[in-house]
Z-matrix of the N, CA and C atoms (Angstrom, degrees):
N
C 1 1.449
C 2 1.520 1 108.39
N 3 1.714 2 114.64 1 132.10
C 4 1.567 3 97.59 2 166.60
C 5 1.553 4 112.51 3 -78.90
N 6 1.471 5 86.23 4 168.24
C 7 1.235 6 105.04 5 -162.60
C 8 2.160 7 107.57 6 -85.44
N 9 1.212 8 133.51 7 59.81
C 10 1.118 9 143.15 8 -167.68
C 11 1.339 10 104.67 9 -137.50
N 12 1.206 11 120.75 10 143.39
C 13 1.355 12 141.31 11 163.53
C 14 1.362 13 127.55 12 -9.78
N 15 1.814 14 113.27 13 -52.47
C 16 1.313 15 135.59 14 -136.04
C 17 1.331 16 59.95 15 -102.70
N 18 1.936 17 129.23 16 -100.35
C 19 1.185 18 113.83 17 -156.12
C 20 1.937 19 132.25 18 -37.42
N 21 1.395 20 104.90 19 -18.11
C 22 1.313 21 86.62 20 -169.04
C 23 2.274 22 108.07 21 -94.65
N 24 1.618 23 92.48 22 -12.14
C 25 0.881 24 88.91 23 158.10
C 26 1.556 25 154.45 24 -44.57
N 27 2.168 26 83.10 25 -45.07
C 28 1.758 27 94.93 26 179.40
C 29 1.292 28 103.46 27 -120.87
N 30 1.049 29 120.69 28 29.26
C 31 1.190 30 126.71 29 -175.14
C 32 2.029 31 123.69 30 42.87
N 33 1.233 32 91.59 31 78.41
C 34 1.539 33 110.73 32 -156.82
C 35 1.399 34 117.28 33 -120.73
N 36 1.322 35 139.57 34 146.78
C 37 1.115 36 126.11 35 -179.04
C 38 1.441 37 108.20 36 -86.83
N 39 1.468 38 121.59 37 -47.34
C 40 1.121 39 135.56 38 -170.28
C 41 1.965 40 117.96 39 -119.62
N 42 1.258 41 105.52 40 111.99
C 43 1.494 42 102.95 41 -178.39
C 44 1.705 43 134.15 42 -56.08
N 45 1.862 44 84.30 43 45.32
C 46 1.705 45 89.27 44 173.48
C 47 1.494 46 120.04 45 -103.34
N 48 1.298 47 123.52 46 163.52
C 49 1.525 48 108.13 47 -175.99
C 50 1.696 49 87.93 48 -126.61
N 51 1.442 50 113.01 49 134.50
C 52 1.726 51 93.22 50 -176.36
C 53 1.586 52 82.40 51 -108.17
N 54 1.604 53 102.45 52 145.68
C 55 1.601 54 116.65 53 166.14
C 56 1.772 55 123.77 54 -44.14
N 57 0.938 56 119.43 55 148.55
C 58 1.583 57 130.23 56 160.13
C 59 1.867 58 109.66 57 -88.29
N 60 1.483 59 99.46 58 102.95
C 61 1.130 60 112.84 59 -147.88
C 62 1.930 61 99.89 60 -117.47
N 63 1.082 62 120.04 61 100.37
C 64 1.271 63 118.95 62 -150.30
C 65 1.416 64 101.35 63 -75.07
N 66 1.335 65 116.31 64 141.66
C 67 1.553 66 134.97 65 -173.75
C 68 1.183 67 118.62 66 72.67
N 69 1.334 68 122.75 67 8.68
C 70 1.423 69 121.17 68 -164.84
C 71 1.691 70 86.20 69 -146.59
N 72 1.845 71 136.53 70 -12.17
C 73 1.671 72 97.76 71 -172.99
C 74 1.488 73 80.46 72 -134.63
N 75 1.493 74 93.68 73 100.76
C 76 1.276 75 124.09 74 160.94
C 77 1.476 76 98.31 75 -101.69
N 78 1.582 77 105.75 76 179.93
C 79 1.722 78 124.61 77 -167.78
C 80 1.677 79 91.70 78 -67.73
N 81 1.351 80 130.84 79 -20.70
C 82 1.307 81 123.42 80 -179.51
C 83 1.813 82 130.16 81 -58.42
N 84 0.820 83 90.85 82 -46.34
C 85 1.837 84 126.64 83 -161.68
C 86 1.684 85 78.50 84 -97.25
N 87 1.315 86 130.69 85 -57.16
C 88 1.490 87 126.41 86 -170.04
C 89 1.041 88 116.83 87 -79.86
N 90 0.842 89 144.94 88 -30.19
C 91 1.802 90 126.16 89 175.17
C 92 1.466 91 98.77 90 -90.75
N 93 1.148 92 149.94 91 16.07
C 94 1.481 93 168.26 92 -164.32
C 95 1.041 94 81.60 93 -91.92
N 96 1.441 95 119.19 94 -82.70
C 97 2.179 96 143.24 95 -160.14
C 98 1.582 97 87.09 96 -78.97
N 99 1.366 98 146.79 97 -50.45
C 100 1.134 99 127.23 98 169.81
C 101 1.747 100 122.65 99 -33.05
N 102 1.189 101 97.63 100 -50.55
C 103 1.527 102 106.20 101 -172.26
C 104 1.844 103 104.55 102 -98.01
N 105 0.940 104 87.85 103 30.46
C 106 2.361 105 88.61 104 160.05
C 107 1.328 106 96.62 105 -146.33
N 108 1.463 107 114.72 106 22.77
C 109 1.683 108 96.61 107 154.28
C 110 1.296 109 107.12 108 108.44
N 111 1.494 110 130.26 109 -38.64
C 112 1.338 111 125.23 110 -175.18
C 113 1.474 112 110.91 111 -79.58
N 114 1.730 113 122.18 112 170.25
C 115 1.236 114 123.28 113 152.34
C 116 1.659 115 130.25 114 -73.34
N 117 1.501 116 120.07 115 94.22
C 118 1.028 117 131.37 116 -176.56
C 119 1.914 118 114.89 117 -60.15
N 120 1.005 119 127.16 118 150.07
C 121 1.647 120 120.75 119 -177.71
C 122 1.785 121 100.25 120 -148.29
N 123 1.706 122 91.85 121 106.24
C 124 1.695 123 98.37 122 -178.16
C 125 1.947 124 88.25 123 -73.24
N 126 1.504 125 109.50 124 151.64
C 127 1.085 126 146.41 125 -149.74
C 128 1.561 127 94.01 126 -115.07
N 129 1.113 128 124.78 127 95.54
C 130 1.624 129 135.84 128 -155.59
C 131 1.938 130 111.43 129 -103.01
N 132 1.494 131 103.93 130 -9.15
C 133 1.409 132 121.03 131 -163.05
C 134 1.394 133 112.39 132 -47.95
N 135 1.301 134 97.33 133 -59.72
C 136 1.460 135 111.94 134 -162.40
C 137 1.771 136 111.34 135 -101.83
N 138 1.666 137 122.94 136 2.08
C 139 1.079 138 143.18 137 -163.94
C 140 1.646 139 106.05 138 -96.15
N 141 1.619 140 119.33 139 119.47
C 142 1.407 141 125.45 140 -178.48
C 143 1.520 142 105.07 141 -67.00
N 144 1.470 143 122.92 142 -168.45
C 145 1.714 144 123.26 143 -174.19
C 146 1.664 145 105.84 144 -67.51
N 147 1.783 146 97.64 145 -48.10
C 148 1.465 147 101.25 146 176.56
C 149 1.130 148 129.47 147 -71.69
N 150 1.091 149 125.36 148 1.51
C 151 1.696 150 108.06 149 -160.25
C 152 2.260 151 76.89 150 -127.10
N 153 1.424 152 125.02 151 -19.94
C 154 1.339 153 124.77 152 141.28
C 155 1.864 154 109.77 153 -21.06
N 156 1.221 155 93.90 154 -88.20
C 157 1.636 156 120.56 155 177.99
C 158 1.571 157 90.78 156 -24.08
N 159 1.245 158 108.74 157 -91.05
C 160 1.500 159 137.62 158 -150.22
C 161 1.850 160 94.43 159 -43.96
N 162 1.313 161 116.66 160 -33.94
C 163 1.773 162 114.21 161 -162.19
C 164 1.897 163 85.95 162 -89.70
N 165 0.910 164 124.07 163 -47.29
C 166 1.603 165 128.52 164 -178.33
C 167 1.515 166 105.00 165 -45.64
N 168 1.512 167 97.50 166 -62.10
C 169 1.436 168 111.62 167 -177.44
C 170 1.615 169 100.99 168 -53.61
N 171 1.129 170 127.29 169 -76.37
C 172 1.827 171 122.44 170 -171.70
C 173 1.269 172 109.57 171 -33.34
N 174 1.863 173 107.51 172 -57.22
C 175 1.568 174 121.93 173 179.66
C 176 1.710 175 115.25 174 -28.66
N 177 1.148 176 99.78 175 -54.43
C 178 1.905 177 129.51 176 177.05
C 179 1.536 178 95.48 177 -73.43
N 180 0.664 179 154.06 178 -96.72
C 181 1.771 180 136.11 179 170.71
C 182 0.999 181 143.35 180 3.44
N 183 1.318 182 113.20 181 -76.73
C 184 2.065 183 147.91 182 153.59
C 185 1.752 184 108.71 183 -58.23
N 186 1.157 185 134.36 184 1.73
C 187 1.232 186 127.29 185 -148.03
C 188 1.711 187 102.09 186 -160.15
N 189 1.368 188 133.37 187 141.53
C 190 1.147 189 134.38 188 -178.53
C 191 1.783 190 92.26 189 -137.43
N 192 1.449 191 107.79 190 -19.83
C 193 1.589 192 114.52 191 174.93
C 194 1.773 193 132.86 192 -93.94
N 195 1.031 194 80.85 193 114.99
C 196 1.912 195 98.69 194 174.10
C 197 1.393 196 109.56 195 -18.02
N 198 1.702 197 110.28 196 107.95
C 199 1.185 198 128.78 197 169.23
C 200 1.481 199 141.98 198 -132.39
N 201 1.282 200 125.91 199 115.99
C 202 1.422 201 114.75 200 -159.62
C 203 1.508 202 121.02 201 -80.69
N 204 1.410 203 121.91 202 -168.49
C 205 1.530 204 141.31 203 -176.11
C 206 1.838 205 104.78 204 -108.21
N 207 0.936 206 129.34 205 170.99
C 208 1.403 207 130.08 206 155.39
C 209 1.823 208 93.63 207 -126.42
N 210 1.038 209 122.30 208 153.75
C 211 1.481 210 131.18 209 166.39
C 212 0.963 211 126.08 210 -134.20
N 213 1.339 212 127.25 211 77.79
C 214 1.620 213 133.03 212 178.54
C 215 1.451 214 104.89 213 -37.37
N 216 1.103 215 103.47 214 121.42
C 217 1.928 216 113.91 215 172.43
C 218 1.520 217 127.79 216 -87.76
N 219 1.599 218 105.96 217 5.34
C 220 1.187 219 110.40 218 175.38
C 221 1.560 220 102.78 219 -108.00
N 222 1.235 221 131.19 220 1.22
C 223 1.495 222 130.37 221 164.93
C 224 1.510 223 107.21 222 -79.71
N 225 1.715 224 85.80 223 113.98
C 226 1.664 225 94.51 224 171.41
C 227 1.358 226 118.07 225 -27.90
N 228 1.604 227 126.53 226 -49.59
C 229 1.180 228 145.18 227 -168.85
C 230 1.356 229 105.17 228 -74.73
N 231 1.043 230 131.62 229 23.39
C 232 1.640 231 114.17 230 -179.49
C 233 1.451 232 133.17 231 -79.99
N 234 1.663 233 98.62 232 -37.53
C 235 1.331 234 96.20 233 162.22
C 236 1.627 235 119.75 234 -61.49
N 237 1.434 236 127.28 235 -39.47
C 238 1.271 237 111.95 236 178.63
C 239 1.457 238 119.34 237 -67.44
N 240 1.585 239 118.56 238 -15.41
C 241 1.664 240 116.74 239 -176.16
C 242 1.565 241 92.34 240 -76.26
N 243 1.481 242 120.83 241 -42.08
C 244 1.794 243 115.48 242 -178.03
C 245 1.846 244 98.84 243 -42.88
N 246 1.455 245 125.43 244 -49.87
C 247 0.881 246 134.26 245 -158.95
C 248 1.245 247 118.47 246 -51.95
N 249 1.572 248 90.63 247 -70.52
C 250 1.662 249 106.17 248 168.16
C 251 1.539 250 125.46 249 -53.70
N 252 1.224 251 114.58 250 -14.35
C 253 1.878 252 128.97 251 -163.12
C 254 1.491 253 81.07 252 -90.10
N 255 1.524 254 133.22 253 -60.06
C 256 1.091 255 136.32 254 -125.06
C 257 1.537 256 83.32 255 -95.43
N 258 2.028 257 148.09 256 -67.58
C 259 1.057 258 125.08 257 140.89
C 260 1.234 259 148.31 258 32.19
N 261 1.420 260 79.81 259 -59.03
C 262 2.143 261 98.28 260 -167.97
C 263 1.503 262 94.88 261 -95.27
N 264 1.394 263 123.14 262 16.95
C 265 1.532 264 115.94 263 -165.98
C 266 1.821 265 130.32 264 67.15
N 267 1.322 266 100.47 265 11.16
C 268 1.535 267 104.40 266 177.34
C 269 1.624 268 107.01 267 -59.29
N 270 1.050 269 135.76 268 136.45
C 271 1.742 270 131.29 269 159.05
C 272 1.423 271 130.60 270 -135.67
N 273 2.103 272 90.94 271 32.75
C 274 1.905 273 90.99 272 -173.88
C 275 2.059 274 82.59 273 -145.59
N 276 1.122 275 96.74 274 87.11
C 277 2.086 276 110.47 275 177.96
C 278 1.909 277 96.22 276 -85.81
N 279 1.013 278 103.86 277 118.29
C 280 1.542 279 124.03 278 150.51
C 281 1.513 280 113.29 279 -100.20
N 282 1.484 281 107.49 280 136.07
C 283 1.754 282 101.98 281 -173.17
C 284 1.523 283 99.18 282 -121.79
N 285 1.613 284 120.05 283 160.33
C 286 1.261 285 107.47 284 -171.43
C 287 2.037 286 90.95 285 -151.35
N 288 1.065 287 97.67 286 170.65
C 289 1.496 288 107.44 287 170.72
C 290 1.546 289 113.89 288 36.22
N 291 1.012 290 115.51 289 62.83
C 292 1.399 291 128.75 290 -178.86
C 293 2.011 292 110.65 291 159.36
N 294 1.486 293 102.27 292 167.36
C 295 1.411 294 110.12 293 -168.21
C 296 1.648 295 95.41 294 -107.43
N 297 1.230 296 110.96 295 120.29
C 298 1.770 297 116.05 296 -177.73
C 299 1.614 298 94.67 297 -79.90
N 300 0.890 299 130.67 298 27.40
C 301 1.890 300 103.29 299 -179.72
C 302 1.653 301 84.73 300 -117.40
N 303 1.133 302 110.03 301 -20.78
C 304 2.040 303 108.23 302 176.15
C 305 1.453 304 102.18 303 -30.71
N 306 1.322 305 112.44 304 126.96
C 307 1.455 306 114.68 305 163.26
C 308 1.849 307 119.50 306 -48.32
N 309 1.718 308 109.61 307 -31.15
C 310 1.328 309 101.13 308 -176.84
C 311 1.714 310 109.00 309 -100.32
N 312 1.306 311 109.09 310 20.39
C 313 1.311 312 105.34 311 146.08
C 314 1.182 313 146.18 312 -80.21
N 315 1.795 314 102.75 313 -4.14
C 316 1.418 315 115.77 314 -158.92
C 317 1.141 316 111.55 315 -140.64
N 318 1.390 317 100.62 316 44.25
C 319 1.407 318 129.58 317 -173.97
C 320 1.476 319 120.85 318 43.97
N 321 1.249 320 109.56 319 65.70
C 322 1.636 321 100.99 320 -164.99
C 323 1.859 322 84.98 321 -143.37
């Protein structure tokens, strides 16, 4: 691991963050970049509750390395995907396309 902030923060080998890249960062492509060291980010955009589950779940399988969520903030559903991410043991949320200080982002 280098020795910098960012990696020791997320526990990372290498201080890259790869994007949540919709239709393409499923548990496949992600625990791939999970496992060479970088921070991998499954791509949650276009992904229903189950098939959510199902990429977390592989992620947690295929993967022993620290990997995050992306959470589009303009899906009505976002607070419940935080829910379900957070559940499945996720503990590194990147948010995208939306403003997180919204009251109905924060489950309220």
């Amino acid at each position: 691991m280098l020795a910098n902030k960012l990696c020791q923060l997320l526990n990372i080998q290498y201080p890259v963050i790869q994007a949540g890249m919709v239709w393409v960062s499923d548990w496949h492509l992600s625990s791939a970049c999970s496992n060479s060291g970088i921070l991998r980010t499954l791509g949650l955009w276009s992904m229903g509750h189950e098939e959510i589950e199902l990429n977390i779940g592989k992620m947690n399988e295929h993967t022993k390395n620290p990997f995050a969520v992306n959470i589009p903030l303009l899906r009505p559903d976002a607070a419940d995907i935080v829910r379900i991410s957070h559940a499945a043991g996720v503990s590194i949320f990147i948010t995208s396309a939306g403003n997180a200080s919204c009251g109905r982002y924060r489950g309220q």
